[in-house]
C-alpha positions as CSV (number, residue, x, y, z in Angstrom):
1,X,0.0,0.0,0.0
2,X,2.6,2.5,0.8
3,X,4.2,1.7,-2.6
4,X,1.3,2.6,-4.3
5,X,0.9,6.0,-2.6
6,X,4.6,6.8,-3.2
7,X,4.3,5.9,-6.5
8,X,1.3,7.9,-7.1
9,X,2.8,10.8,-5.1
10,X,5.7,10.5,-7.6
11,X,3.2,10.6,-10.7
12,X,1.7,13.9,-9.2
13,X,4.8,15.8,-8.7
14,X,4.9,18.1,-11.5
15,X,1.2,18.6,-11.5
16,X,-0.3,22.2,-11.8
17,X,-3.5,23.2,-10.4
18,X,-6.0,24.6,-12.8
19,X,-6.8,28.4,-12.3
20,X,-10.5,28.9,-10.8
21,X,-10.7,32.3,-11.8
22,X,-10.7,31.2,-15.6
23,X,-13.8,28.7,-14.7
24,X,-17.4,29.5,-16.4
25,X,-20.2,29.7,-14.1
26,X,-23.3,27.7,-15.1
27,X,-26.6,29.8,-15.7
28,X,-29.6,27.8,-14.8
29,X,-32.6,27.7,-17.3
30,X,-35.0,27.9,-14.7
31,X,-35.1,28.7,-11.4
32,X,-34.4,27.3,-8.3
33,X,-37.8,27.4,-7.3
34,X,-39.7,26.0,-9.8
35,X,-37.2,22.8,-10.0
36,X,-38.1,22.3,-6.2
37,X,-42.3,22.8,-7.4
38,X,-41.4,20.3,-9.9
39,X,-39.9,17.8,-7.8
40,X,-42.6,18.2,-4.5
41,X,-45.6,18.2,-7.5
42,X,-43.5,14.3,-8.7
43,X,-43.2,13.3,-5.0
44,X,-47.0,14.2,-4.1
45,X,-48.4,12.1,-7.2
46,X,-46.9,8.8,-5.3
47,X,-45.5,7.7,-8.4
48,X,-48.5,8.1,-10.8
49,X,-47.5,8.0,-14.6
50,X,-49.3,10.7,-16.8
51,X,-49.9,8.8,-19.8
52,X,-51.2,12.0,-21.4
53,X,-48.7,13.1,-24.1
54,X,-50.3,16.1,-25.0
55,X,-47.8,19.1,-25.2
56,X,-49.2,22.3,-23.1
57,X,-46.2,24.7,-24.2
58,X,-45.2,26.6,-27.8
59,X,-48.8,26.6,-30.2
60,X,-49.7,29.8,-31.5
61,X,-53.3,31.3,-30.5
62,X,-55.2,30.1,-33.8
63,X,-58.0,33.7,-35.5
64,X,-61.3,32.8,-34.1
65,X,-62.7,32.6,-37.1
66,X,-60.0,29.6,-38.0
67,X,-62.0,26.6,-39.3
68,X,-60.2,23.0,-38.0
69,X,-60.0,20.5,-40.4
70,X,-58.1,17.2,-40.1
71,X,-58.3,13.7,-42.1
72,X,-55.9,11.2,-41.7
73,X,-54.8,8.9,-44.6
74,X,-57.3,6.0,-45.7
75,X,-60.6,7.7,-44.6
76,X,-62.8,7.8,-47.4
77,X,-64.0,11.2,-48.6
78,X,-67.6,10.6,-48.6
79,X,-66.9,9.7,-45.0
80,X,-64.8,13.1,-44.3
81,X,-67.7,14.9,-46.2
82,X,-70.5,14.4,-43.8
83,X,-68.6,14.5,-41.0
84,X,-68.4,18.0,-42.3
85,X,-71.6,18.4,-43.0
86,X,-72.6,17.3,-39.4
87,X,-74.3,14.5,-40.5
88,X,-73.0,12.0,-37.9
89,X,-74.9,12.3,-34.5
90,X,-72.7,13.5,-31.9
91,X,-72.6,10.4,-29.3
92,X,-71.1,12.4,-26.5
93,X,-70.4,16.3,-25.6
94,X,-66.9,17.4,-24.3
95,X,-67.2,21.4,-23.2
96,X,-64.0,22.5,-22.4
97,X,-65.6,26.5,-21.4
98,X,-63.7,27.9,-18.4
99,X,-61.0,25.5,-18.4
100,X,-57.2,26.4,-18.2
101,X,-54.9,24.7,-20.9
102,X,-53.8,21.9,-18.2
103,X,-57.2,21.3,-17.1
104,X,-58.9,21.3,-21.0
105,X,-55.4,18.4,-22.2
106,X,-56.2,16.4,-19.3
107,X,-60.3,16.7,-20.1
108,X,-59.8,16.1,-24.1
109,X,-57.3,13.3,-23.5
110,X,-59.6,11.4,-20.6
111,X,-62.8,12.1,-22.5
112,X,-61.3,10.5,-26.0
113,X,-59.9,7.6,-24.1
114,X,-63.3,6.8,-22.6
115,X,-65.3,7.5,-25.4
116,X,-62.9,5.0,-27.4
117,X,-63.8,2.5,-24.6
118,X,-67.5,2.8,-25.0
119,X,-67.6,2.4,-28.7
120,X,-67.8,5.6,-29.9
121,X,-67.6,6.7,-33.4
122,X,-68.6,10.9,-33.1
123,X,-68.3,13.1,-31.0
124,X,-68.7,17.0,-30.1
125,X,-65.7,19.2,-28.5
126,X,-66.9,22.4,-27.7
127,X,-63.7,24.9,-26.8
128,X,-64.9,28.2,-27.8
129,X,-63.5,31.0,-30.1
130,X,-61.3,32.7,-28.1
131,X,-61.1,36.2,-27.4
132,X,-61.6,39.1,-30.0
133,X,-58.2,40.4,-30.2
134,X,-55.6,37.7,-28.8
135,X,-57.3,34.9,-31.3
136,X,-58.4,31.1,-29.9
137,X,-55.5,30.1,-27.7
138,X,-57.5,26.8,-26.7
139,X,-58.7,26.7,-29.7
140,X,-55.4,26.0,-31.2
141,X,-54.2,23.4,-28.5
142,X,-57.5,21.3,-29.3
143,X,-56.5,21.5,-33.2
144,X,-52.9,20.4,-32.5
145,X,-54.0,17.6,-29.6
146,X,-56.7,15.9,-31.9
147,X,-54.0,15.6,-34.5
148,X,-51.8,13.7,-31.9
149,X,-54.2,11.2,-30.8
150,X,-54.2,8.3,-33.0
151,X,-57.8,7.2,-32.0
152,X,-58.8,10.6,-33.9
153,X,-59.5,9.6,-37.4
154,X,-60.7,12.9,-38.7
155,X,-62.0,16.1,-37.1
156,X,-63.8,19.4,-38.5
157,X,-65.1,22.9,-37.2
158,X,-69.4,22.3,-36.6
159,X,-72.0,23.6,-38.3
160,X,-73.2,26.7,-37.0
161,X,-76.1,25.0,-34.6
162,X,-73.5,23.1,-32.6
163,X,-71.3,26.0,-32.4
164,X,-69.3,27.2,-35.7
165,X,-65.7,27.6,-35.0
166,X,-66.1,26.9,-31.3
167,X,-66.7,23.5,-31.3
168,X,-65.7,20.7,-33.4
169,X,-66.9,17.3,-34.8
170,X,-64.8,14.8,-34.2
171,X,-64.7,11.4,-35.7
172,X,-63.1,8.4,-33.4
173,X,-61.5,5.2,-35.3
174,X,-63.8,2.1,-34.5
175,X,-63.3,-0.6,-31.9
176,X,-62.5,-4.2,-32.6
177,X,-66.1,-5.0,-31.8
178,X,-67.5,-2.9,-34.4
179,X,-65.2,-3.9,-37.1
180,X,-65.5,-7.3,-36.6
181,X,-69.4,-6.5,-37.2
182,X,-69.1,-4.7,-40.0
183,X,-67.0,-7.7,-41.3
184,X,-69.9,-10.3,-40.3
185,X,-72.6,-8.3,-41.8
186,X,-70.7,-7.1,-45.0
187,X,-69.7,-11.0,-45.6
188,X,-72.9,-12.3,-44.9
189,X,-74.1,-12.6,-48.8
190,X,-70.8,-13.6,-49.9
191,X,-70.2,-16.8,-48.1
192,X,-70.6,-20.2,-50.1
């Protein structure tokens, strides 16, 4: 043991310390503070995952006179159509009025997952127009979260008796119960 310390004491003869005047002092990005929020906010949820991905930072408020429109790949046109057209009965009513951003992701997310679970094709999202000047600020999270949730197959601004640009049909992709129905009575005729 001794050997090893000469040896090492040897090594470090010549050695220089570095100057600490020269060093850089780290800026933090954020402040004390709200690290320490963060961290008693994750050690009061007792390990509870947020499975909510929705983003609740960086969209730009959205003219309140915007109309939403979304259709992902694959769903037929005539479909699309009377969704626009507010042809498809709205199953269930999601009114996000007088909600904060946090509060209206955690409502839109909970409410699609659920209405997925019950078999639910359409639906209404009511979010409002936003103010005159400033422009739809939930307006414009709603547009950007429905695009983000794959159980959303399409989505466009309502007619003007559910609510014009404030609200917004929304058109959920079907459960495996449904589709294996469709199957069944689509094949019926065509079995030999």
């Amino acid at each position: 043991m001794a050997e090893d310390e000469q040896s090492f004491a040897d090594a470090m003869l010549d050695v220089v310390p570095t100057n600490t005047a020269d060093r850089i002092q780290r800026v933090r990005d954020k402040p004390l503070t709200q690290t320490l929020e963060h961290r008693r906010a994750a050690a009061l949820s007792h390990g509870k995952v947020d499975d909510n991905y929705l983003v609740t930072e960086g969209i730009e408020p959205l003219d309140r006179y915007y109309i939403l429109d979304f259709k992902r790949p694959g769903i037929q046109n005539g479909v699309y159509r009377k969704l626009k057209q507010g042809k498809y009965e709205a199953e269930a009513t999601l009114d996000l009025h007088r909600l904060n951003i946090e509060e209206a992701r955690k409502e839109v997310f909970d409410f699609i997952i659920e209405a997925e679970s019950y078999c639910i094709r359409s639906v209404l999202i009511v979010h409002g127009k936003g103010a005159q000047k400033g422009g739809g600020v939930l307006k414009a999270y709603v547009n950007r979260w429905l695009q983000d949730i794959p159980q959303v197959q399409a989505f466009h601004s309502a007619k003007k008796q559910h609510g014009s640009t404030g609200s917004v049909y929304v058109l959920l992709r079907k459960g495996e119960a449904q589709k294996n129905e469709n199957r069944l009575r689509y094949n019926k005729g065509r079995e030999s």
